[in-house]
PAZAPA-4460 file (N, C-alpha, C; in steps of 0.05 Angstrom, whole numbers, plus 32768, in hexadecimal, padded with zeros to 4 digits):
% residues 115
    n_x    n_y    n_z   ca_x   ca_y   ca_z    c_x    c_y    c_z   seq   type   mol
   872B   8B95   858A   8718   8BA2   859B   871B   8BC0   8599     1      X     A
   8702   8BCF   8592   8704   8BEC   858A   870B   8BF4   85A9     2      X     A
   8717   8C0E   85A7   8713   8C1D   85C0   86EF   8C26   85C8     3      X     A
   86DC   8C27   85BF   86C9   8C24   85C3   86B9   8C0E   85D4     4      X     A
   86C6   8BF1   85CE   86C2   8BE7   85D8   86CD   8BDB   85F4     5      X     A
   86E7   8BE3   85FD   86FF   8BE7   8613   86E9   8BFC   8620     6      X     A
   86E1   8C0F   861F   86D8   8C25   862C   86BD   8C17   8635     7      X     A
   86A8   8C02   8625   8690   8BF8   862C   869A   8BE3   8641     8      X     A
   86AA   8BCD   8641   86B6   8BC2   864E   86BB   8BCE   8666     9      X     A
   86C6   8BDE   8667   86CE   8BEF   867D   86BD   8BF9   8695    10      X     A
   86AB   8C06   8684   8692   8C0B   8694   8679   8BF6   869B    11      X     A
   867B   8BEA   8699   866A   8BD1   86A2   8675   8BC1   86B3    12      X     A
   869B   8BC4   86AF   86A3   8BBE   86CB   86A6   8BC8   86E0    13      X     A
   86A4   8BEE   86DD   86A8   8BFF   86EE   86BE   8C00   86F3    14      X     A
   86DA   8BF6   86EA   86F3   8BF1   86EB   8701   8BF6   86DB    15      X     A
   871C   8BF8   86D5   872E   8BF3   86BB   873B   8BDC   86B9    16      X     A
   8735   8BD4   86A5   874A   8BBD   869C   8761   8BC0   86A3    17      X     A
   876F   8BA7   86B4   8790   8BAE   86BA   879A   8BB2   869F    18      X     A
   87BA   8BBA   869A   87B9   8BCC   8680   87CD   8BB1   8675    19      X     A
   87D3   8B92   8688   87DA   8B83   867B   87CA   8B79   866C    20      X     A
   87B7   8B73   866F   879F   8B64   8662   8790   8B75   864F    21      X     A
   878E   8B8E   864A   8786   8BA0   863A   8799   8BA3   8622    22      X     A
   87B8   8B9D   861F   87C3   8B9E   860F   87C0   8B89   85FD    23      X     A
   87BA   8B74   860A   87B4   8B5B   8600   8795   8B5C   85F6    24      X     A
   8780   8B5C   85F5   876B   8B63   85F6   8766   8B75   85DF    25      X     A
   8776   8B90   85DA   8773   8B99   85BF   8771   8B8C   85A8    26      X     A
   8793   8B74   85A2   8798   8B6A   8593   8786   8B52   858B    27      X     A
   8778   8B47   859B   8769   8B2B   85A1   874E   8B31   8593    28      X     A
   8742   8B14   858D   872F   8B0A   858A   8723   8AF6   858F    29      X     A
   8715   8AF2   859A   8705   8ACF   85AA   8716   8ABD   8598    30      X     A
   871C   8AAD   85AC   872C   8A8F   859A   873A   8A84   85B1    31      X     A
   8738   8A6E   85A9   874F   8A56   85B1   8766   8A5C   85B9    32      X     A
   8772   8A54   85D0   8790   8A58   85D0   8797   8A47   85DE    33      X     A
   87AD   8A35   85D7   87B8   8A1B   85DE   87A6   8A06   85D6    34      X     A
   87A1   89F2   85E3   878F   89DD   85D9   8777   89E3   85DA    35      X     A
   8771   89F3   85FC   8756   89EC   8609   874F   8A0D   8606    36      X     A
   875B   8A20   8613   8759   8A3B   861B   8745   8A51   860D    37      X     A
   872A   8A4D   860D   8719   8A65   85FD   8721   8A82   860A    38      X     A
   8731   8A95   8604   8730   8AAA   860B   8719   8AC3   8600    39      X     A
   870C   8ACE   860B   86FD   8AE2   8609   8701   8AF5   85F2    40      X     A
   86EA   8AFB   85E9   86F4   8B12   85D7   86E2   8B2E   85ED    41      X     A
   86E7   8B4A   85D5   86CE   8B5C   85EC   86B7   8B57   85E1    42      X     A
   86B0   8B3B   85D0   8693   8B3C   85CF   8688   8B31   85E4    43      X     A
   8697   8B1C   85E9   8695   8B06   8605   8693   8B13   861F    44      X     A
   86A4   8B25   8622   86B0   8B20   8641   8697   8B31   8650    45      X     A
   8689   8B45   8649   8670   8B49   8657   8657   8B34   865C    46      X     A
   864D   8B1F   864D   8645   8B13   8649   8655   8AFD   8660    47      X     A
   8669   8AF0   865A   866E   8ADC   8665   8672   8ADD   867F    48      X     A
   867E   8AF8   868C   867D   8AF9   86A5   8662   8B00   86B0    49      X     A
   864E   8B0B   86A1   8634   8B0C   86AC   8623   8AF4   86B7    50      X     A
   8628   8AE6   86A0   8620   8AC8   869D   8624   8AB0   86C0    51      X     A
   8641   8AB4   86C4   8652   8AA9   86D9   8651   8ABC   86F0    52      X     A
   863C   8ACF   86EF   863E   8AE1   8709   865C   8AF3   8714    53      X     A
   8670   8AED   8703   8684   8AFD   870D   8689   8B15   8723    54      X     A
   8680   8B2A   871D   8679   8B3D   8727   866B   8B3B   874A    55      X     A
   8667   8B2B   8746   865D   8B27   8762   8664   8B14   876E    56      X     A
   8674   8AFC   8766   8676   8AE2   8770   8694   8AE5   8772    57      X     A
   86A3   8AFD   875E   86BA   8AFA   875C   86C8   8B14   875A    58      X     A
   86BE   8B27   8772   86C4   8B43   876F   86E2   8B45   8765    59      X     A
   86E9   8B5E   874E   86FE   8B66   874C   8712   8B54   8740    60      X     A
   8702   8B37   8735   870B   8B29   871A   8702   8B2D   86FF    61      X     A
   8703   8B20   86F0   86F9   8B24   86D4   86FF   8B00   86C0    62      X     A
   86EC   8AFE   86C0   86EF   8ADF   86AE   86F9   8AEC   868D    63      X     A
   870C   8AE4   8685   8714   8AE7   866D   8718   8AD1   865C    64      X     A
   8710   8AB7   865D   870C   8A97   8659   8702   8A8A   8663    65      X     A
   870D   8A76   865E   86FD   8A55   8668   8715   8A46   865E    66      X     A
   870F   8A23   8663   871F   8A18   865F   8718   89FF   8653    67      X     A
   86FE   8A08   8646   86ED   89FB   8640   86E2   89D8   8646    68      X     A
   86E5   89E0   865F   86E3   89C9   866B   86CF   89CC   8684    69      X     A
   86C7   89E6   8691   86B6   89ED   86A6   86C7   89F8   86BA    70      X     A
   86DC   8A08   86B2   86F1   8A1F   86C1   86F2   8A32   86B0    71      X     A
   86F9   8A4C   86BC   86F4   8A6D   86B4   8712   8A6C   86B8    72      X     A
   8714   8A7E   86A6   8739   8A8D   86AE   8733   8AA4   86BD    73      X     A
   8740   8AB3   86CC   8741   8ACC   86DC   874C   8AD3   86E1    74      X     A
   874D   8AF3   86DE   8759   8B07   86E4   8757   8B1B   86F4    75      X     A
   8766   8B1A   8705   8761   8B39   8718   8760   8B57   8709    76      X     A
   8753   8B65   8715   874C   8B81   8702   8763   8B93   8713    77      X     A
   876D   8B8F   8722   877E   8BA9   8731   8798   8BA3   872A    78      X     A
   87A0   8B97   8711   87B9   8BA2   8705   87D3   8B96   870D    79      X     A
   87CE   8B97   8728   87E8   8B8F   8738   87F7   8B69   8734    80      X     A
   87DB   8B5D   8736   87D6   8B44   8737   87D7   8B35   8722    81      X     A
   87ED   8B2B   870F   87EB   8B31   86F7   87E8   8B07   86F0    82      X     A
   87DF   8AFD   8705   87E1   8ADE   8704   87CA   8AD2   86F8    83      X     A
   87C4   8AC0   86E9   87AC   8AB0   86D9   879E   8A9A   86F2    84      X     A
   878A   8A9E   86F8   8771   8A91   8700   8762   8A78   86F6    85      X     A
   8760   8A62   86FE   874D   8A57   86F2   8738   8A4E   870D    86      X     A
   871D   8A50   86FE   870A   8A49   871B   86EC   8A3B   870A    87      X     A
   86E4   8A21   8719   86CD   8A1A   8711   86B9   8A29   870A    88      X     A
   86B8   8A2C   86F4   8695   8A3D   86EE   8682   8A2D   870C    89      X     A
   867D   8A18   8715   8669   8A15   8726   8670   8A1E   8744    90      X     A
   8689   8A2C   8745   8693   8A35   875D   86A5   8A55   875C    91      X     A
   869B   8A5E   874F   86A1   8A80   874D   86A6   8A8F   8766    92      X     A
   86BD   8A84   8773   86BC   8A88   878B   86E4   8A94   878C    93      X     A
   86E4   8AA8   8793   8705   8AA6   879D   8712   8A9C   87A3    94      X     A
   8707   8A8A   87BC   8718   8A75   87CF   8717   8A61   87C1    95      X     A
   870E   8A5D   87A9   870E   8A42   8792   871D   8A42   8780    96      X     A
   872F   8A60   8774   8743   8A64   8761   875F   8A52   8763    97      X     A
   8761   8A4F   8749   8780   8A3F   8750   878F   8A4E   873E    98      X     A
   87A3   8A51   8747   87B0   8A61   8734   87C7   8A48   8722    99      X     A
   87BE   8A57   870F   87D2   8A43   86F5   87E9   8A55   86EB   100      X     A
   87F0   8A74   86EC   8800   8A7B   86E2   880A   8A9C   86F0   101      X     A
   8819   8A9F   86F4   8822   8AB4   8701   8829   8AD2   86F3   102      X     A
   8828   8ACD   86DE   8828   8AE6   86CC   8816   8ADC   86B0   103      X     A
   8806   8AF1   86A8   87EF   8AE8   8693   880F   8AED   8673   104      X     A
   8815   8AFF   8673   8822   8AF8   865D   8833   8AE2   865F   105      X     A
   883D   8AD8   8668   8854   8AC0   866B   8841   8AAA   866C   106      X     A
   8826   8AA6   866B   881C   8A9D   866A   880B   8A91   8654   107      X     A
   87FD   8AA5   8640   8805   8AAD   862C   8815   8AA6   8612   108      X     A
   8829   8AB2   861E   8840   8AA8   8610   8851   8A8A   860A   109      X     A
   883D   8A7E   861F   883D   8A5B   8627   882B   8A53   861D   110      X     A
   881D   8A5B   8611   8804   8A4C   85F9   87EA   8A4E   8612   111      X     A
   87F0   8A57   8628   87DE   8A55   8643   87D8   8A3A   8647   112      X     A
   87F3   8A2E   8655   87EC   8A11   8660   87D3   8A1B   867C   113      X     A
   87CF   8A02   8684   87B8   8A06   8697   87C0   89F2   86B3   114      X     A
   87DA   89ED   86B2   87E0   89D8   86C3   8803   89DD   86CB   115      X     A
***
């Protein structure tokens, strides 16, 4: 991901990428991870969160996957919160998140189980 495109990203979220998920995110490209896990590239992630209403349904997250099964992965944008999300695409709702992982790199680094 060019820095050109981190900066388009950026502004369309009106936010910054937490700078865990931005490190990760440079190196990446859309693909598979673990069995099920489509992770986002930056061609996706405007698009896909547009798609799923994010921005509005899920202030101050960011879908960075799926699980290709009809769940989004998610991420909080304020940095602090550094735990993996999963939530029904038909329920984009906060109070519907489950959380599967408590830190995104350790997570990650677990092939991103989802359970």
């Amino acid at each position: 991901m060019s820095g050109q495109d981190i900066d388009a990203v950026q502004r369309w979220l009106g936010h910054a990428l937490p700078a865990h998920y931005l490190r990760f995110l440079q190196d990446w490209q859309e693909g598979l991870r673990g069995e099920q896990v489509l992770l986002y590239g930056a061609e996706s992630l405007r698009e896909r969160n547009e798609t799923y209403d994010v921005p509005q349904s899920c202030p101050g997250y960011l879908a960075i996957g799926d699980d290709s099964g009809g769940r989004a992965v998610m991420l909080a944008l304020d940095g602090a919160d550094r735990a993996v999300y999963l939530v029904g695409h038909g329920s984009m709702q906060r109070d519907d998140f489950e959380r599967t992982a408590d830190d995104f790199h350790a997570w990650l680094a677990a092939d991103c189980p989802l359970d």
